[in-house]
C-alpha positions as CSV (number, residue, x, y, z in Angstrom):
1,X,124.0,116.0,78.8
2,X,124.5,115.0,82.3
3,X,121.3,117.5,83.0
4,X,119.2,115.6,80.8
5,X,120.8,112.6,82.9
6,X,119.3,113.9,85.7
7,X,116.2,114.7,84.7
8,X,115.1,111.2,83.4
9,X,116.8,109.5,86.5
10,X,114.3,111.4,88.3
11,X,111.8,110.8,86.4
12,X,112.4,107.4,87.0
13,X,112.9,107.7,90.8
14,X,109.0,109.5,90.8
15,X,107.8,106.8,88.5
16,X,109.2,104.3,91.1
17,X,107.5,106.1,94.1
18,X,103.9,106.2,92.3
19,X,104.1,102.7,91.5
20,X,104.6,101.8,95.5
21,X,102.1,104.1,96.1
22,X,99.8,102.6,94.3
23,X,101.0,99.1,94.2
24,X,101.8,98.9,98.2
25,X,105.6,98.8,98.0
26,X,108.1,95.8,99.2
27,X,105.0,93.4,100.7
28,X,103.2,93.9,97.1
29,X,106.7,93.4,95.4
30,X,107.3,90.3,97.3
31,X,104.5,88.1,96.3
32,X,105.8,88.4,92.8
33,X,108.4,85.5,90.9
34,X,110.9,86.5,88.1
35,X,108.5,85.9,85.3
36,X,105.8,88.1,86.4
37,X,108.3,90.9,85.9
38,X,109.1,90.0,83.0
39,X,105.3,90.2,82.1
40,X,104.8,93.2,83.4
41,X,108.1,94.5,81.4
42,X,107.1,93.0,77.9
43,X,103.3,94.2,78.6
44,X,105.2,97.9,78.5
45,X,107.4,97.4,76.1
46,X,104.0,96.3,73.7
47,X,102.6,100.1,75.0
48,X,105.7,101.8,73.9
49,X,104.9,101.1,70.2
50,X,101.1,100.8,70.5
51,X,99.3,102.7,67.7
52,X,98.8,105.5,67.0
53,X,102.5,105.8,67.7
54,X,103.9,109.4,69.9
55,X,106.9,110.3,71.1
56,X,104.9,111.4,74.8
57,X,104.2,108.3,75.0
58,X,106.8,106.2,74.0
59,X,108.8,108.2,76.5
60,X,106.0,107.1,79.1
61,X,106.0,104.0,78.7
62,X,110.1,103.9,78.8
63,X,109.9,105.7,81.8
64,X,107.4,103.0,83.1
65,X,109.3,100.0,81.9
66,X,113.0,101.7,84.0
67,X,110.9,101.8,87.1
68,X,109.7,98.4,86.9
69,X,113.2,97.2,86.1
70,X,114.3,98.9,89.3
71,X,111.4,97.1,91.2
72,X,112.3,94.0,89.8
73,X,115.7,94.5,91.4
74,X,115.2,95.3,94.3
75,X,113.1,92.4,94.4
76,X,115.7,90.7,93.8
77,X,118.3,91.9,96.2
78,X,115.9,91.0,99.2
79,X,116.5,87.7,100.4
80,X,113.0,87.0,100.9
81,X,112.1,87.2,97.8
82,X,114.8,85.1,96.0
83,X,113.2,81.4,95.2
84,X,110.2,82.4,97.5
85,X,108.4,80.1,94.5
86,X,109.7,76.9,93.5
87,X,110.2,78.1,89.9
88,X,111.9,81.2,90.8
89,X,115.2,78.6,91.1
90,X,114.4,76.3,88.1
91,X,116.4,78.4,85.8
92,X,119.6,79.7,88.1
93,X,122.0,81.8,86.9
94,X,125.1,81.1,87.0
């Protein structure tokens, strides 16, 4: 079990690493507000049961969806991306 584990969290990590590649990393990252990645998650999540429905892909787009969560925070852990927008603070959490 913890093999398999591995082998997604990796997946992930290379999932994570194409997207900055192709995306342009932190600076990209940073121009973004909370709700545009929660688009970008829900945009996904509509792929991952898209039809015709596969397992390949499904796993894809899960795989896609992780990576953007871990983009999303570690946007949020910089502090200059945190209410860099005025309605990045309208909602905060408490």
């Amino acid at each position: 079990m913890k093999k398999i584990k591995e082998s997604i969290l990796n997946e992930i990590a290379i999932e994570r690493e194409r997207q900055d590649r192709m995306w342009g990393g932190p600076a990209h990252d940073d121009a973004h507000v909370s709700h545009d990645w929660v688009a970008y998650i829900t945009k996904h999540l509509g792929r991952a049961v898209h039809f015709p429905w596969t397992p390949e892909m499904f796993k894809r787009q899960m795989i896609v969806i992780a990576a953007l969560a871990v983009a999303a925070i570690e946007w949020a852990d910089r502090p200059t991306s945190i209410g860099s927008k005025p309605h990045d603070h309208a909602h905060p959490t408490e």
